[in-house]
C-alpha positions in Angstrom: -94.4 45.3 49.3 -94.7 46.9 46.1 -91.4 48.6 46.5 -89.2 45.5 47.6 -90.2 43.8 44.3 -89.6 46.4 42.4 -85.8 47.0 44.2 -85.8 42.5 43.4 -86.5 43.2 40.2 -84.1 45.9 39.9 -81.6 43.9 41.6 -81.6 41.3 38.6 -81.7 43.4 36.1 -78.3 44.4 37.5 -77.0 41.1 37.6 -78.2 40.3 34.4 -77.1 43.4 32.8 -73.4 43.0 34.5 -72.9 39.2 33.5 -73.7 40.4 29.8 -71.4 43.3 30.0 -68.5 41.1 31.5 -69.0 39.0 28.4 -70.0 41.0 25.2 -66.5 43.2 27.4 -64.5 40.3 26.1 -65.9 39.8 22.7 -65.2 43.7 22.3 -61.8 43.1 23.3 -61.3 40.4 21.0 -61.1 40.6 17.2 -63.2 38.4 15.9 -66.5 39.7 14.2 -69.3 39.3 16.9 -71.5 38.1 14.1 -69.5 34.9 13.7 -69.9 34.1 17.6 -72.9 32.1 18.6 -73.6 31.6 22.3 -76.1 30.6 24.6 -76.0 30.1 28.5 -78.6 28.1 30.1 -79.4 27.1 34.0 -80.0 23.5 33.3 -82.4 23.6 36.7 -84.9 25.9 35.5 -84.3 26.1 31.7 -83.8 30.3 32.4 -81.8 32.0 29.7 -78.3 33.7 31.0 -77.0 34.8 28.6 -77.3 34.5 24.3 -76.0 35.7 21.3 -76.6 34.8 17.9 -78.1 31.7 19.4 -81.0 31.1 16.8 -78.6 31.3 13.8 -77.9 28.1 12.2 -74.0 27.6 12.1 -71.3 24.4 12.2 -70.6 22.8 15.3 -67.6 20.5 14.3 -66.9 18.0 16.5 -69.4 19.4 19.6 -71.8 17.2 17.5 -70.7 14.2 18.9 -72.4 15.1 22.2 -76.1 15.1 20.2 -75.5 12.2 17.9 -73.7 10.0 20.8 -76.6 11.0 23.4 -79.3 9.3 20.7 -77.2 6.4 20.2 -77.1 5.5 23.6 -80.4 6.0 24.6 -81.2 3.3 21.5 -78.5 0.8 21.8 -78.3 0.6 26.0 -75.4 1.3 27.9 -74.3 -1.9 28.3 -74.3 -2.8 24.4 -71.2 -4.3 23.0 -69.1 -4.6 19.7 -69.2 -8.4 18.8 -67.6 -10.5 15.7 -68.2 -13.6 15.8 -67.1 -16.7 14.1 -69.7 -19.3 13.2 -69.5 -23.2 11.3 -72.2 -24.9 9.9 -73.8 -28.6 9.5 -72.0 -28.5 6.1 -68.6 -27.6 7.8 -68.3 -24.2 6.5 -67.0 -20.9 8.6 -68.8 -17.4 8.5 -67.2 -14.6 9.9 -70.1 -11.9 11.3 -68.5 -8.5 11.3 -70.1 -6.2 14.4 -68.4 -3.2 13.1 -66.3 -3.0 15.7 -63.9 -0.1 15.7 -61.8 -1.2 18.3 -61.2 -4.8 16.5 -57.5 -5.9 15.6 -55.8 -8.3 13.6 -54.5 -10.4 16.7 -58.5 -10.5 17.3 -58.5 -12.4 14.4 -56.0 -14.4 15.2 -57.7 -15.4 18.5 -61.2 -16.5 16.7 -59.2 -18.5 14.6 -57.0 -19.9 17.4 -60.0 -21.1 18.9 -61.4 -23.0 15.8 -57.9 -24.8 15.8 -58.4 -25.8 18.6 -61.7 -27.0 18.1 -60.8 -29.3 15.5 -61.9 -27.2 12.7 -59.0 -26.9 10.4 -60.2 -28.0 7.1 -63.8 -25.8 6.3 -64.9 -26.4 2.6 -65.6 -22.6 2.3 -65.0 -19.1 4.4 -67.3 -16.5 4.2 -68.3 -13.1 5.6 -71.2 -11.7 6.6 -70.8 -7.6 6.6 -74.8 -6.6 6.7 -74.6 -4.6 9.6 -73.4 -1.5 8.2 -74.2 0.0 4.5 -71.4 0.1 2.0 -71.1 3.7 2.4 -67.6 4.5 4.0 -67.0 8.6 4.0 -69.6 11.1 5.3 -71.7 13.6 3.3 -69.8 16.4 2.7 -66.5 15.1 4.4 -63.4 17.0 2.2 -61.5 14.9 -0.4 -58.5 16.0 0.1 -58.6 14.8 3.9 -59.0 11.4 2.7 -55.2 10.6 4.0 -55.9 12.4 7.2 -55.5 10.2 9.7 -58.5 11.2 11.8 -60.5 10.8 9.4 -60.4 7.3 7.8 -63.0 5.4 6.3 -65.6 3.6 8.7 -68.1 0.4 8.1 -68.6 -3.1 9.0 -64.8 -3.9 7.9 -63.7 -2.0 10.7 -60.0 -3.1 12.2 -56.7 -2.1 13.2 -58.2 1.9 13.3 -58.7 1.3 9.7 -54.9 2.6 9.8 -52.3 1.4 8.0 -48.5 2.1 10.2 -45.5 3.0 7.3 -42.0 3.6 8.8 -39.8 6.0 7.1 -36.0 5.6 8.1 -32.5 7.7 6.7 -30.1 5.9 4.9 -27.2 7.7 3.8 -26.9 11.7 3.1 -28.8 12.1 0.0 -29.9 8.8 -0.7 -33.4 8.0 -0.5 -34.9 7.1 2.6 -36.0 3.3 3.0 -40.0 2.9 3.6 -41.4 -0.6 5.2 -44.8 -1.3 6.0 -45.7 -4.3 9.1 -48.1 -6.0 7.4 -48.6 -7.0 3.7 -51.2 -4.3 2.0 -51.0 -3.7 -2.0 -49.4 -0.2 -2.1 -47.0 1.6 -4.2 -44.5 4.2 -2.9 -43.2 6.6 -5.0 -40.5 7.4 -2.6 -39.1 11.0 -3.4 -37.6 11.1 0.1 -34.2 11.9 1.0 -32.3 11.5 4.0 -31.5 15.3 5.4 -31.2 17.7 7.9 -34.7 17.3 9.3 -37.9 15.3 8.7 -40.3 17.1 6.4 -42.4 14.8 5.0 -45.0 15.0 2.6 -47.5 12.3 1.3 -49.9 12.8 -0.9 -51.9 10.2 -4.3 -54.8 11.2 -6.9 -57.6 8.7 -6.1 -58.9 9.4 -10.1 -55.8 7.9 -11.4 -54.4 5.7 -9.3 -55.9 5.2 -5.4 -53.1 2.6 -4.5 -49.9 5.1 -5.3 -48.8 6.9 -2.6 -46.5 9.7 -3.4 -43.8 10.6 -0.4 -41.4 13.5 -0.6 -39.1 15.4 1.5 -36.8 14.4 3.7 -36.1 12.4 6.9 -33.5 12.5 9.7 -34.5 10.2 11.9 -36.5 7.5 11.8 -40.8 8.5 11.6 -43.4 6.4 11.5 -46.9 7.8 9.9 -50.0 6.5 9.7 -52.5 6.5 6.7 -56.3 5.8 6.3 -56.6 2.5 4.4 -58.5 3.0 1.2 -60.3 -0.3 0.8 -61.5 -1.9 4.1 -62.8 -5.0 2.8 -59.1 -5.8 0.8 -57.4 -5.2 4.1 -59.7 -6.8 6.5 -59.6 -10.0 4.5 -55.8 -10.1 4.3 -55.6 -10.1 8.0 -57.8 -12.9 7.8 -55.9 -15.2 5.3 -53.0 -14.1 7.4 -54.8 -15.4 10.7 -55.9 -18.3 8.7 -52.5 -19.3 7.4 -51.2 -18.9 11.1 -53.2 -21.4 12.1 -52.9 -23.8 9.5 -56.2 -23.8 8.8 -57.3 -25.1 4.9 -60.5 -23.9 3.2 -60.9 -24.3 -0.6 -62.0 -21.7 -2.8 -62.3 -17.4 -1.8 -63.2 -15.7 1.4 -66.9 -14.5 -0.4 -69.7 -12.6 1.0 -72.7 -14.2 2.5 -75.5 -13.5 4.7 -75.2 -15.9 8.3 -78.0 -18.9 7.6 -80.8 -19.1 10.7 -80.3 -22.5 11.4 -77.6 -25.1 11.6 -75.4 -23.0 13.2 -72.8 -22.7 16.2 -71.1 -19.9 17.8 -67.4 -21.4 17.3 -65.8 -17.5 19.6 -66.5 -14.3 19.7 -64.8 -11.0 20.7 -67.0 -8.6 22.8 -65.8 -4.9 23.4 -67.9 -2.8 25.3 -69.8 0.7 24.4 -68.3 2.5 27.1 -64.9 2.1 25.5 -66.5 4.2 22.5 -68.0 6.5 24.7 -64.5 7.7 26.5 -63.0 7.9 22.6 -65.8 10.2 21.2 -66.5 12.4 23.7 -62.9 12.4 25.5 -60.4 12.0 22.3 -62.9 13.0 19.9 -62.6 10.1 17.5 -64.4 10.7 14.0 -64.3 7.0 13.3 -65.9 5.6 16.0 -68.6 8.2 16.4 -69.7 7.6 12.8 -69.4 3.8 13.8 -71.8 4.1 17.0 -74.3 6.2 14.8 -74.9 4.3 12.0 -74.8 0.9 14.5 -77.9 3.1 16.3 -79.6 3.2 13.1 -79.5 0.2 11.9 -81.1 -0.9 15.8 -84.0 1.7 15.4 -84.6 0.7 11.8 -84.2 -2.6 12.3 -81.9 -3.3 9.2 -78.7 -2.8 7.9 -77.4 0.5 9.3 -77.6 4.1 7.7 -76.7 7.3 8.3 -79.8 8.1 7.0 -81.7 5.7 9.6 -79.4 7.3 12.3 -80.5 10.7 11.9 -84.0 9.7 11.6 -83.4 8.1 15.2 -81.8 11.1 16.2 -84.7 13.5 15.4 -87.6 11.5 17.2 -84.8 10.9 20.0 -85.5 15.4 19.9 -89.1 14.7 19.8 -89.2 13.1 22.6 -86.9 15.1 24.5 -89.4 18.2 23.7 -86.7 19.5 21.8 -87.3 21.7 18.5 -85.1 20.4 16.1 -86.4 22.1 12.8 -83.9 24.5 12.9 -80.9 22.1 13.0 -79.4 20.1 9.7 -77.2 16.9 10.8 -75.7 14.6 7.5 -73.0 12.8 9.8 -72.7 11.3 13.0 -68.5 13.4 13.8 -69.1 16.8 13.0 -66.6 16.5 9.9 -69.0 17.6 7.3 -69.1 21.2 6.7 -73.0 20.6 5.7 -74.1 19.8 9.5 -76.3 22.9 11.0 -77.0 23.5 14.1 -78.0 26.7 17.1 -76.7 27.6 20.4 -80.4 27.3 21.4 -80.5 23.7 20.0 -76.9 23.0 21.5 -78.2 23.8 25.4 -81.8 23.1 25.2 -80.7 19.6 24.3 -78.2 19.8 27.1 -80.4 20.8 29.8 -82.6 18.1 28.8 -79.6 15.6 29.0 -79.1 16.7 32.2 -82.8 17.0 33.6 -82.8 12.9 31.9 -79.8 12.1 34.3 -77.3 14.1 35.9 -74.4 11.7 35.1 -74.4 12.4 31.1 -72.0 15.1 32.2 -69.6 12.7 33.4 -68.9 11.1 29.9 -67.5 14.8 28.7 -64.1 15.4 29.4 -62.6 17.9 32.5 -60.4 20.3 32.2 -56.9 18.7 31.0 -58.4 15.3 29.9 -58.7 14.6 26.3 -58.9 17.3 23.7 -59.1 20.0 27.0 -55.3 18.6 28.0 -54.1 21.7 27.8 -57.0 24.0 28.3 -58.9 25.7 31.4 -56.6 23.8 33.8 -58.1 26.3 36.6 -61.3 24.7 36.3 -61.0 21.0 37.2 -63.5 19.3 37.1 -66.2 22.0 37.5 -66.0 22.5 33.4 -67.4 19.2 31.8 -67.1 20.0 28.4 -66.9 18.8 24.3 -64.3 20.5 22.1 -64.6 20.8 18.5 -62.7 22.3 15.5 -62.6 22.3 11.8 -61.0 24.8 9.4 -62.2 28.2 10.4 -64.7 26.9 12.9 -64.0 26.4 16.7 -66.5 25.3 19.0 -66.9 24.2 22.9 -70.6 23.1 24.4 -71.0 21.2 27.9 -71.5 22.3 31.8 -69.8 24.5 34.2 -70.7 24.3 38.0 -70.5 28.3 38.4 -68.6 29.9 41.9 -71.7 30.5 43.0 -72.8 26.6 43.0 -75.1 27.1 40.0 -75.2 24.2 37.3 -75.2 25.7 33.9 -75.0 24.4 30.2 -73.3 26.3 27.5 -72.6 26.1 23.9 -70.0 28.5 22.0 -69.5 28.1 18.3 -66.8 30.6 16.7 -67.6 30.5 12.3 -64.8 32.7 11.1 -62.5 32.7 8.3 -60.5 35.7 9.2 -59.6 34.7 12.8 -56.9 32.3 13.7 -57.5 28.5 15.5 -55.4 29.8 18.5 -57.5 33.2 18.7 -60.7 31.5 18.8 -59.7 29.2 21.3 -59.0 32.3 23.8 -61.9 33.7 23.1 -63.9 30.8 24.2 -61.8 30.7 27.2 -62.3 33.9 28.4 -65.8 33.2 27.7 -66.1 30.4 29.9 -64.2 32.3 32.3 -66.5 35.3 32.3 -70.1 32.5 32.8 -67.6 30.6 35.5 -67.3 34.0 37.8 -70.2 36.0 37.2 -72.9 33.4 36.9 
């Protein structure tokens, strides 16, 4: 007896010893510095190590975040939680707009709550308000990069969320060397310095100094055809209530005075319409398309729920680390200042990464099914020989490149994984192979 367990024993060792070979075989092969790789392999089953590297060392995740700070959120606001603005009027006929934050909330939503008040008679409100105590006035995440600031995937966020907090320019050729003619939509106070020519090819560059003047855009280069471009909208609250006027004046509707700020009153009240948009929307946008703006949106809503108050991204990562607590994760080791993954100050191990997964799973086996397959979302392109056996989160921010979710192995075994690549010397596209072969190598062997 003694003998067969010690030829069992001896028989995992080899497994073990060849499933770590076929990997560190493909980190050897690679250039990138193993020290900037962090990995860990976990069966989600029985919690058993497969395979780890670096895994205790606190590094960025980027985007692969989202799947930590979007798990927390739902477990506090429900699955079936929705996005709601609403329109209210009052026993002294006024109107009060109640933002919900919505990131999915457009200017024709406007138009439709104001639509319906016309046709409820209300067309001459003494005042208009707006009630925006959902979120905190803070708009840009700790540590997020000023000079990304007309990146558009990374725009502003709050409770004046609408139209993508985007802002669509059109840039079209005139005549050879002439400058090119800019149009916007909709109305929005901006100045172009337009430097742009019409040319051979489009090459266009826009670019504005915030400390000197935030609402001159500065466009240069040249265009052949006609581009349009899309840039994050500086001041929410401007924009938001422009739309509004401009649903307002649509509608004929009169109200004396300014649009001003003002908490919703408790009583003497009606609902006059509201628009609804459902969490699961959110969900497929984070964890499939691996939007910034609505995963800082969901967070901070999740905070203000747990705190019960207007919501922070301070209150959301409070949430998030008794949501660890109470997974029996240890989360002392991790730093989170953002709800995306944008902010180079976010911490985190491969340990952390897959112990949270595997407890994710253990909670419900369908949390894997809001990550994206192979050649959905941000994987489009990626693992295509995988299917939907490789359920997985992509993330990526200047020298950083990291992956985390759950392969179903050939040999029917359900593991998580986390790989997060820190390296300044390696390129994005290098990175990326490396994690595929990665994957590859815990796919087949494990």
């Amino acid at each position: 007896m003694k003998k067969i367990i010690s030829l069992f024993f001896t028989f995992l060792m080899t497994i073990m010893t060849a499933n770590a070979e076929s990997i560190n075989s493909v980190i050897s092969d690679s250039n990138i510095n193993k020290s900037s790789i962090s990995i860990s392999v976990k069966d989600v089953e029985s919690g058993k190590i497969l395979y780890k590297l670096n895994d205790k060392k606190p590094v960025n995740p980027a985007s692969t975040l989202k799947v930590v700070t979007l798990a927390a959120s739902l477990n506090e606001l429900g699955e079936d939680y929705e996005f709601s603005t609403k329109l209210y009027k009052d026993t002294n006929n006024t109107l009060t707009l109640k933002l919900g934050a919505d990131p999915f909330l457009t200017s024709k939503d406007l138009r439709t709550l104001l639509k319906t008040a016309k046709n409820k008679n209300i067309t001459t409100p003494k005042e208009f308000y707006i009630d925006d105590t959902i979120l905190d006035k803070n708009e840009w995440g700790e540590g997020w990069q000023w000079d990304d600031d007309l990146n558009p995937l990374m725009p502003k966020f709050g409770a004046y969320n609408i139209d993508q907090n985007l802002i669509k320019i059109t840039i079209a050729p005139t005549k050879p060397d002439v400058p090119a003619e800019i149009k916007m939509d909709v109305f929005y106070p901006i100045t172009f310095v337009n430097l742009v020519t019409t040319g051979q090819s489009n090459n266009i560059k826009i670019s504005r100094n915030n400390s000197i003047a935030p609402n001159v855009l500065n466009l240069e280069g040249t265009v052949n055809k006609q581009e349009q471009m899309e840039i994050p909208i500086n001041n929410l609250q401007r924009y938001l209530r422009l739309r509004l006027e401009d649903a307002i004046n649509a509608e004929k509707i009169e109200y004396y005075g300014n649009i001003a700020p003002r908490i919703l009153p408790k009583q003497n009240v009606y609902l006059v319409e509201e628009i609804k948009t459902p969490i699961t929307k959110a969900v497929t946008e984070i964890m499939k398309n691996s939007n910034n703006m609505v995963a800082e949106t969901v967070f901070k809503l999740a905070g203000g729920h747990y705190s019960n108050k207007t919501g922070t991204t301070e209150d959301a990562i409070q949430m998030l680390m008794d949501y660890c607590v109470k997974l029996g994760i240890d989360s002392s080791d991790i730093k989170i200042v953002d709800g995306s993954g944008v902010s180079k100050n976010n911490l985190v191990t491969s340990d952390f990464m897959t112990s949270f997964l595997s407890a994710q799973y253990k909670k419900s086996k369908s949390f894997k099914d809001i990550f994206a397959s192979a050649g959905e979302g941000t994987l489009k392109n990626r693992m295509l020989y995988l299917g939907d056996k490789l359920k997985a989160k992509t993330g990526t921010l200047t020298d950083v490149s990291a992956i985390t979710g759950y392969i179903r192995t050939s040999h029917g075994k359900a593991v998580a994984f986390n790989i997060m690549i820190n390296d300044a010397k390696s390129k994005s596209s290098d990175k990326k192979m490396l994690e595929e072969y990665i994957l590859r190598a815990i796919y087949t062997e494990y």
